[in-house]
C-alpha positions in Angstrom: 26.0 -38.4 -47.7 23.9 -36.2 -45.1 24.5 -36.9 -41.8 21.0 -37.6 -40.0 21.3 -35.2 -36.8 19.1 -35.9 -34.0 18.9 -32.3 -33.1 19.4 -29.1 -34.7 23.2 -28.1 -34.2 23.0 -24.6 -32.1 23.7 -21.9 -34.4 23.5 -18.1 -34.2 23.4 -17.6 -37.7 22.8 -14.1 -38.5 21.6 -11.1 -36.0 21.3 -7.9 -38.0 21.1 -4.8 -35.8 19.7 -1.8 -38.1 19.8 2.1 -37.3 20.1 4.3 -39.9 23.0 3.6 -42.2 24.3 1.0 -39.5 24.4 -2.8 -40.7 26.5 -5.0 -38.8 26.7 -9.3 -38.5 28.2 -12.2 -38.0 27.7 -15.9 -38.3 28.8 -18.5 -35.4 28.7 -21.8 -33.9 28.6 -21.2 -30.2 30.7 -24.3 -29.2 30.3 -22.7 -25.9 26.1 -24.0 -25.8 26.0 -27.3 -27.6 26.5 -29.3 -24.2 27.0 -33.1 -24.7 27.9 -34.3 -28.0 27.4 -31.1 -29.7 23.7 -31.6 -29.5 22.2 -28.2 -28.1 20.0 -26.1 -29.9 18.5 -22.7 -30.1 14.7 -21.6 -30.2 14.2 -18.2 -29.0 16.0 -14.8 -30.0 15.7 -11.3 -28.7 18.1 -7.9 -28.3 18.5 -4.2 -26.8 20.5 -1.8 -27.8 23.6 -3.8 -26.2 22.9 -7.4 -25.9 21.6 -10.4 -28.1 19.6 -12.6 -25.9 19.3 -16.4 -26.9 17.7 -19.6 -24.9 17.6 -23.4 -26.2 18.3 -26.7 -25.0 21.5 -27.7 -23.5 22.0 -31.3 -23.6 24.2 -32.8 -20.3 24.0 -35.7 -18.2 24.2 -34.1 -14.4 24.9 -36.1 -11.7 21.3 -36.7 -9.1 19.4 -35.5 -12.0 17.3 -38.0 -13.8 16.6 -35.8 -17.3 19.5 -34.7 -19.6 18.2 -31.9 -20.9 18.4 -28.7 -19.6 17.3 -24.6 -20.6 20.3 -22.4 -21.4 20.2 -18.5 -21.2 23.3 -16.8 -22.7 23.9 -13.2 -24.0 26.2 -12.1 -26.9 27.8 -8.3 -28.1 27.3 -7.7 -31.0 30.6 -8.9 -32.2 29.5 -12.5 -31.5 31.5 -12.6 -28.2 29.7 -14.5 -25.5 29.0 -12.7 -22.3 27.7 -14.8 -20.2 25.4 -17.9 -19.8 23.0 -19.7 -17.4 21.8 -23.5 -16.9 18.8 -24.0 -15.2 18.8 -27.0 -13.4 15.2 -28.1 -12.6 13.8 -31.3 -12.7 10.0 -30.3 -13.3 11.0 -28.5 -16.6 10.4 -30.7 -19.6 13.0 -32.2 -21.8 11.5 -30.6 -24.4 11.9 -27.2 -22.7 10.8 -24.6 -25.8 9.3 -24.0 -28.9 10.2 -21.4 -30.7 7.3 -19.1 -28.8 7.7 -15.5 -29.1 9.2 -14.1 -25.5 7.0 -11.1 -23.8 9.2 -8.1 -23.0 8.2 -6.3 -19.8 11.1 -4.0 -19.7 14.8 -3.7 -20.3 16.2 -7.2 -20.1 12.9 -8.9 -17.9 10.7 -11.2 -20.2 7.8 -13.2 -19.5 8.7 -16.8 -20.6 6.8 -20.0 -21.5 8.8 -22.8 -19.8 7.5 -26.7 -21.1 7.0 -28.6 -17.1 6.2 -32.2 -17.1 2.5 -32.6 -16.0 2.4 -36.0 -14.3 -1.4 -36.5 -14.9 -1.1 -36.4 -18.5 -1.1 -39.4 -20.9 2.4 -39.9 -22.2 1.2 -40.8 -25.6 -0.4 -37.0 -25.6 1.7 -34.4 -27.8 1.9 -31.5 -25.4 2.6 -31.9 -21.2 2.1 -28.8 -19.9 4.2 -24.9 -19.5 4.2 -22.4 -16.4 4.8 -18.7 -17.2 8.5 -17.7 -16.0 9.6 -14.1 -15.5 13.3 -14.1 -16.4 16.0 -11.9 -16.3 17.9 -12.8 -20.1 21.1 -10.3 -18.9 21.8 -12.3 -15.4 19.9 -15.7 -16.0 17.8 -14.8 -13.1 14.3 -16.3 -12.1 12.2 -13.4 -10.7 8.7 -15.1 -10.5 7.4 -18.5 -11.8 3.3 -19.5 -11.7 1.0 -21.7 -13.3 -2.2 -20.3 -15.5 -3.9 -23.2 -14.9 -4.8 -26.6 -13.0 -2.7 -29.2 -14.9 -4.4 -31.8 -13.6 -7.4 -31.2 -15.5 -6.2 -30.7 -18.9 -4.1 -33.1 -20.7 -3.5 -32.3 -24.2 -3.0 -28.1 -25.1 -2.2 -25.8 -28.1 -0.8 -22.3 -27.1 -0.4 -20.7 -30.4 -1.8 -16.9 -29.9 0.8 -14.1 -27.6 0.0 -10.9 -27.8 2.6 -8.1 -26.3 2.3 -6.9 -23.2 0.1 -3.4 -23.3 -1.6 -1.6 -20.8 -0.2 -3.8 -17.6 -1.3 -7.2 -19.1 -1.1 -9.6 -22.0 -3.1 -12.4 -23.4 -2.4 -16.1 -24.8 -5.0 -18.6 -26.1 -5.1 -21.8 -24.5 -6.9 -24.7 -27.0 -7.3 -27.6 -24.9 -8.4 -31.3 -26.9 -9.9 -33.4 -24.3 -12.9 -33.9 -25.5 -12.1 -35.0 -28.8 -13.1 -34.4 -31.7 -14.1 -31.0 -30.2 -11.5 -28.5 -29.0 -12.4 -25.6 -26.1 -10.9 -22.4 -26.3 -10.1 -19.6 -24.1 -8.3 -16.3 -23.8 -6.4 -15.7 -20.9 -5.1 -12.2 -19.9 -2.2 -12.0 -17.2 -1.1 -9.2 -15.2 2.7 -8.0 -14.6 2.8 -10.2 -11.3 1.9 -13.6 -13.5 -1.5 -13.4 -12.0 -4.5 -15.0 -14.4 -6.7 -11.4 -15.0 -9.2 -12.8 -17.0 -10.5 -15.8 -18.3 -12.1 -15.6 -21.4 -14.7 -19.0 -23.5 -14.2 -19.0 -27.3 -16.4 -20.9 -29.7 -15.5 -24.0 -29.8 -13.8 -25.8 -32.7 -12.5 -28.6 -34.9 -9.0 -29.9 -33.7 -8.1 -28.6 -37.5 -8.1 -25.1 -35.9 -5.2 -23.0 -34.6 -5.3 -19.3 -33.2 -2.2 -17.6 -34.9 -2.5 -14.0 -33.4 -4.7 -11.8 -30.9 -4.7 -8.1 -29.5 -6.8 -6.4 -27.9 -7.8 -2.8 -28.5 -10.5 -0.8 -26.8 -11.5 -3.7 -24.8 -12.2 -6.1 -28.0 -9.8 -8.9 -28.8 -9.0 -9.3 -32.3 -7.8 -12.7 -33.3 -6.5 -14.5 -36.5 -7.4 -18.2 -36.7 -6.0 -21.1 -39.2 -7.9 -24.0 -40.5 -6.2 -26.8 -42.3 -8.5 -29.9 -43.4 -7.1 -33.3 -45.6 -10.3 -34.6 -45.6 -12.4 -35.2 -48.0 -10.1 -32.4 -50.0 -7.1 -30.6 -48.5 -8.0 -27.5 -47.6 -6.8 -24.3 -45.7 -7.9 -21.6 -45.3 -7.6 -17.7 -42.4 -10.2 -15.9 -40.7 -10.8 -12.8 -39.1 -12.3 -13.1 -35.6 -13.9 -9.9 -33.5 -14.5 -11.2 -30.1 -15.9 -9.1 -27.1 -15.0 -9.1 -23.2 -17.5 -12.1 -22.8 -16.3 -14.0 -25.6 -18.8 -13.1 -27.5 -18.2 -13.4 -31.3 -18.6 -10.2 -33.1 -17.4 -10.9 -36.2 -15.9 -13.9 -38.4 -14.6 -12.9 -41.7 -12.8 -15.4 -44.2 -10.1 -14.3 -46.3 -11.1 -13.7 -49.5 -9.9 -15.9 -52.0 -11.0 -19.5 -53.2 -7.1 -20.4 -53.4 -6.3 -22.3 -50.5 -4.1 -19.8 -48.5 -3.2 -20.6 -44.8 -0.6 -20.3 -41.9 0.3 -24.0 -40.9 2.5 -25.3 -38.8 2.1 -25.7 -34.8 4.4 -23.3 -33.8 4.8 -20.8 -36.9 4.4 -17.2 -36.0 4.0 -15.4 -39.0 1.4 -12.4 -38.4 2.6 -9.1 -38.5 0.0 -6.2 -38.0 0.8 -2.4 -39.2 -0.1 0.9 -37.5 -3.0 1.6 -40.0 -4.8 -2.0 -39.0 -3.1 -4.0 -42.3 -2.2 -7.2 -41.2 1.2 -8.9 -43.1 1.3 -12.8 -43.2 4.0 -14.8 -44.2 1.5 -18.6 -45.7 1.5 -21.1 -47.4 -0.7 -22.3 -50.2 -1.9 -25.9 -51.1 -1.9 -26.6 -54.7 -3.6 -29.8 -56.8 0.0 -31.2 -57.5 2.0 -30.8 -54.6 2.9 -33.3 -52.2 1.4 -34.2 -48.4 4.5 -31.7 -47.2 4.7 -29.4 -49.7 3.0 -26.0 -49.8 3.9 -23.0 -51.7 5.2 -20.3 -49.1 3.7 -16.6 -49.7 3.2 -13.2 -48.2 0.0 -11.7 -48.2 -1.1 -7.8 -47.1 -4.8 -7.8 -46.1 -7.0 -4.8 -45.0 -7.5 -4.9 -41.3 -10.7 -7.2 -41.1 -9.9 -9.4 -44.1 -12.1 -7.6 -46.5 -9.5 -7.8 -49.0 -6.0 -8.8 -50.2 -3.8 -5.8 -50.9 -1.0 -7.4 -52.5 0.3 -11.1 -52.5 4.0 -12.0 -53.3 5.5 -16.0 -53.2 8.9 -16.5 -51.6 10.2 -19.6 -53.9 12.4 -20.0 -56.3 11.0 -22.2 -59.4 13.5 -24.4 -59.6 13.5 -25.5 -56.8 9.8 -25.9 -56.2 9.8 -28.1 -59.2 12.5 -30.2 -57.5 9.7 -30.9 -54.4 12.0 -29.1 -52.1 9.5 -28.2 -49.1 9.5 -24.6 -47.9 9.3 -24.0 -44.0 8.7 -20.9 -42.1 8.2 -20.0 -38.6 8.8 -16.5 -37.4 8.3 -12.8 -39.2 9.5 -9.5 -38.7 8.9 -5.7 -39.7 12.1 -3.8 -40.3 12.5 -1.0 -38.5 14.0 1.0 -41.4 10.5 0.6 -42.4 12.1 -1.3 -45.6 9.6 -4.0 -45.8 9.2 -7.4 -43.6 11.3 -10.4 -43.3 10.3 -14.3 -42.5 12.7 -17.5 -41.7 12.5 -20.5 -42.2 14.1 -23.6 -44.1 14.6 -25.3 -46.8 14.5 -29.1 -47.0 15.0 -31.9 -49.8 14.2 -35.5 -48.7 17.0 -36.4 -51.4 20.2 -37.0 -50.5 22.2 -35.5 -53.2 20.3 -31.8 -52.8 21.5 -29.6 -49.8 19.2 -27.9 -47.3 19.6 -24.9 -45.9 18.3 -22.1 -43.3 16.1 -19.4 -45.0 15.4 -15.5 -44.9 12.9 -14.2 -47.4 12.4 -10.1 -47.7 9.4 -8.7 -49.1 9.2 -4.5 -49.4 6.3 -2.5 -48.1 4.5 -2.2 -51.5 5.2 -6.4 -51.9 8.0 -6.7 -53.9 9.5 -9.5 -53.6 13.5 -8.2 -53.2 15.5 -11.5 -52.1 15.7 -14.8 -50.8 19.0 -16.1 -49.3 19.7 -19.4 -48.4 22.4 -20.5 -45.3 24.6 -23.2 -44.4 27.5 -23.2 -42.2 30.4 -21.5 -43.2 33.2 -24.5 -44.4 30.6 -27.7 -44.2 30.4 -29.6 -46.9 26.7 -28.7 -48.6 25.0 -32.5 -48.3 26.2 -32.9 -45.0 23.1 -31.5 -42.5 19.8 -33.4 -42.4 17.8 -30.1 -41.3 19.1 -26.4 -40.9 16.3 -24.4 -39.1 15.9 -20.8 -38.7 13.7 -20.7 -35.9 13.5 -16.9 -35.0 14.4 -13.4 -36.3 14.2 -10.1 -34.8 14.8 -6.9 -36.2 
């Protein structure tokens, strides 16, 4: 019988660390980060050349502090060993502290950090509260700097979806706010290295079936990838290509070509990968006549750098168990380094109790072959016993 687990159980389940003929791992259940009853769980993952870098949730009842739960910062060798970790104890941060967000690096162990904060003026039956941008030190735990981007007074249900990396002295996000249902504002906003807001930038606005996935900018024009998702009257989904200026004016829209109905999903999936020569690499899903409300079959696609074709498309499923209505979950990508091809995790989930679920890695090759997919539980638990094993992030 599964166990129905409130919260995924921490685990640091694989870190590879590749140079040139240099593979080495480990699998571990950090006893050391799952706080009260073993509860605690991990979002966000990043390394240098000597540390692994993780935050989650630690769940712990503190005394004079009304919420329980509580953002962890701990490092690792790459043994396993644990070097050293940080509670931050602060009662504006929301229970729900992080997603599984990418983390902007500004330089050796400093990264740029959205922290979820409780935003008192927002309806408590709204999804999403509110985040300030942190600058943290991931080596000593350290705060450096800590600002809001906005009034959250004004705003009281957001998306963040789209990070870009931090190039030229600033980096951007897109911020899709849904007051004014059923329409949904847009804007880009680009910070500097001190947290300041540089620029803020109108969008078109859009359905609330709309999600930014991606953005750069280059040469002053901000290049963004956006995923639509309807259920009515049909379910469909479907990517396009956006070329937006400094003004927000739209350049160009382009949708990927293809009737099939190929798109990201997911809130917080981050699955856009974009290659030196403009090629863009996208782990998606597609929605079929006779699949389920959950169930989408998981691809990758390579696409020419405006969406004016698909280079090469390759699904990450095995039959089987696609027949079986497992659902297939994924929410973070990566390009090796080795330049050996790109990697995506996720999980795999049965709503039946006598078919296991596990944590997944899929690897496509360069040219999209499809080379493996490996599947994860636990090393000595029983295979029915979790109700969810997610692999939230993985870095190469």
């Amino acid at each position: 019988m599964k166990i129905n687990i409130s919260l995924v159980l921490i685990i640091i389940t694989l870190y590879f660390k590749l140079n040139a003929q240099n593979l080495k791992y480990f699998s571990i259940i950090p006893d050391e980060l799952s706080g009260d009853d073993n509860a605690g769980l991990l979002a966000k993952v990043v390394s240098d050349s000597e540390f692994i870098y993780v935050m989650g949730h630690y769940p712990k009842e503190i005394k004079n502090i009304k919420k329980t739960t509580h953002p962890i910062i701990a490092s690792y060798d790459y043994k396993g060993n644990i070097l050293n970790s940080h509670l931050i104890i602060d009662s504006t941060i929301s229970p729900s502290i992080f997603n599984n967000q990418p983390i902007i690096k500004k330089n050796d162990s400093i990264y740029f950090v959205q922290f979820n904060v409780t935003n008192p003026f927002s309806d408590p039956m709204f999804r999403t509260a509110s985040f300030e941008w942190f600058e943290v030190n991931l080596r000593s735990g350290k705060i450096i700097n800590r600002k809001k981007a906005f009034d959250i007074s004004k705003i009281k249900e957001i998306d963040i979806n789209a990070y870009s990396i931090l190039k030229d002295s600033v980096f951007q996000f897109i911020l899709q706010v849904y007051d004014d249902y059923p329409i949904q504002k847009n804007y880009i906003y680009e910070m500097d290295l001190n947290l300041n807001v540089k620029k803020i930038i109108p969008l078109p606005n859009s359905s609330q079936n709309s999600y930014f996935k991606w953005i750069s900018k280059e040469n002053g024009i901000y290049h963004i990838i956006e995923d639509v998702t309807l259920r009515i009257p049909t379910r469909t989904g479907y990517m396009n290509y956006m070329k937006v200026d400094s003004n927000g004016t739209l350049l160009k829209i382009k949708r990927l070509p293809t009737k099939r109905n190929i798109f990201i999903g997911g809130v917080v999936t981050y699955s856009v990968s974009r290659n030196n020569d403009g090629t863009f690499v996208i782990a998606c899903n597609e929605w079929g006549p006779d699949f389920t409300e959950q169930q989408a079959a998981p691809y990758f696609i390579k696409t020419s750098p405006e969406f004016d074709s698909i280079i090469w498309m390759t699904n990450f499923y095995e039959s089987e168990n696609f027949v079986d209505k497992n659902e297939y979950y994924f929410y973070f990508t990566s390009k090796m380094k080795d330049k050996s091809g790109y990697v995506a995790c996720g999980e795999l989930s049965s709503n039946s109790n006598s078919v296991p679920n596990y944590g997944m890695i899929f690897k496509v090759s360069e040219n999209g072959d499809s080379l493996w997919l490996r599947k994860y539980q636990p090393l000595s638990w029983d295979s029915l016993r979790s109700q969810l094993i997610t692999f939230f992030q993985i870095n190469v």
